[in-house]
N, C-alpha and C positions, 0 to 999 in steps of 0.2 A: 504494500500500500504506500510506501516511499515513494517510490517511482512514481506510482501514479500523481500522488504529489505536489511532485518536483515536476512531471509536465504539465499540470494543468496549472500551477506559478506561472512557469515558463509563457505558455499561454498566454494571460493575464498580461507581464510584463512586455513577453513581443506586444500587444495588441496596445499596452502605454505607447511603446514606442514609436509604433504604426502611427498612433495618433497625434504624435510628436511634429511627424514628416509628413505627413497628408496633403496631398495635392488636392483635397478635396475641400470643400468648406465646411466648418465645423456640423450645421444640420445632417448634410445628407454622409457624410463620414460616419455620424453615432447613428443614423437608420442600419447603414452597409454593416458597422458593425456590432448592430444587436440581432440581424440577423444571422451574421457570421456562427457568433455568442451562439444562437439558439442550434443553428446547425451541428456546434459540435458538442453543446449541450445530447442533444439527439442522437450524435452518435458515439459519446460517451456511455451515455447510461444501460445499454447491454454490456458495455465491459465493466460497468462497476455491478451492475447486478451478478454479471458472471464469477466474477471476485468474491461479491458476497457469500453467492452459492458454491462455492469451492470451499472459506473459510466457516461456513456452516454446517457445512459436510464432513471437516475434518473434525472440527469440534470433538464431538464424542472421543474418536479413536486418541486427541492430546490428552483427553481427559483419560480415557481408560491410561493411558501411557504415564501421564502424572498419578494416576493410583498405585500401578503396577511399582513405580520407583520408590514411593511413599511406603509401601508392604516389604519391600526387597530392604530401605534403608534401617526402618522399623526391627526385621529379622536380626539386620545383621547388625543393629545397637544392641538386641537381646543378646544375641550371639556374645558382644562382648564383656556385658556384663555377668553374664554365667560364667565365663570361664577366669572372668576376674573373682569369682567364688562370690558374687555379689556384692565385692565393696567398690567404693568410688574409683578407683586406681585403676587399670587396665594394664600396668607393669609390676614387675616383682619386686618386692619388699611389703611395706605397709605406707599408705598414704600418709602424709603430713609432717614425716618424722625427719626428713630431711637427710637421708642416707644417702646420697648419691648415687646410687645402685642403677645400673643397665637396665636396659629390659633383657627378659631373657630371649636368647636365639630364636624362640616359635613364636613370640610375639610379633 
C-alpha cells in the first residue's frame, strides 16, 4: 500500500505542477483537470479494491500464522522453565547469588 501511495502523491504533485505551466487559462485548465482527476479516480479504484480483497483474504491465514508463533513461543518459555527445575534462572547455579558460574554446555 506504499507504492500505491507514493503514486497517487506523485499524481497530485505532477498535476500542481501541470498547473504551474499551463498554456491554458486558469477556468478551463481546472475543468480538463477534474476530469482528468475523475478518470483516474475511475481507474484507480479496481486496483484498490483489488488490494483490498487480496489483504482480506490473507487476513485469517496472518492471523492463524500469528497464533501458530504465539503457541510455539509459549511451549518453548514452558520448555525452559521446567528444565530450569522451575526457578527464575535458566543457567546453573542459583539465581541472585552472584556466583559467576557459566551456563552449562546443554544450555
Amino acid at each position: 500500500m506504499g507504492y500505491l501511495r507514493g503514486v497517487v502523491h506523485g499524481m497530485i504533485i505532477g498535476g500542481a505542477v501541470a498547473l504551474l505551466y499551463a498554456p491554458k487559462p486558469g477556468r478551463d485548465m481546472r475543468a480538463d483537470l477534474s476530469e482528468r482527476l475523475d478518470q483516474v479516480r475511475g481507474q484507480m479504484q479496481p486496483v484498490l479494491d483489488q488490494a483490498q480483497g487480496v489483504v482480506e483474504s490473507a487476513r485469517p491465514q496472518v492471523e492463524r500464522g500469528i497464533s501458530k508463533a504465539q503457541q510455539q513461543a509459549q511451549k518453548i518459555t514452558r520448555r525452559g522453565s521446567d528444565a530450569a527445575g522451575g526457578s527464575a534462572s535458566a543457567y546453573g547455579g542459583s539465581a541472585g547469588t552472584g556466583s559467576g558460574s557459566a551456563p552449562s554446555p546443554g544450555v
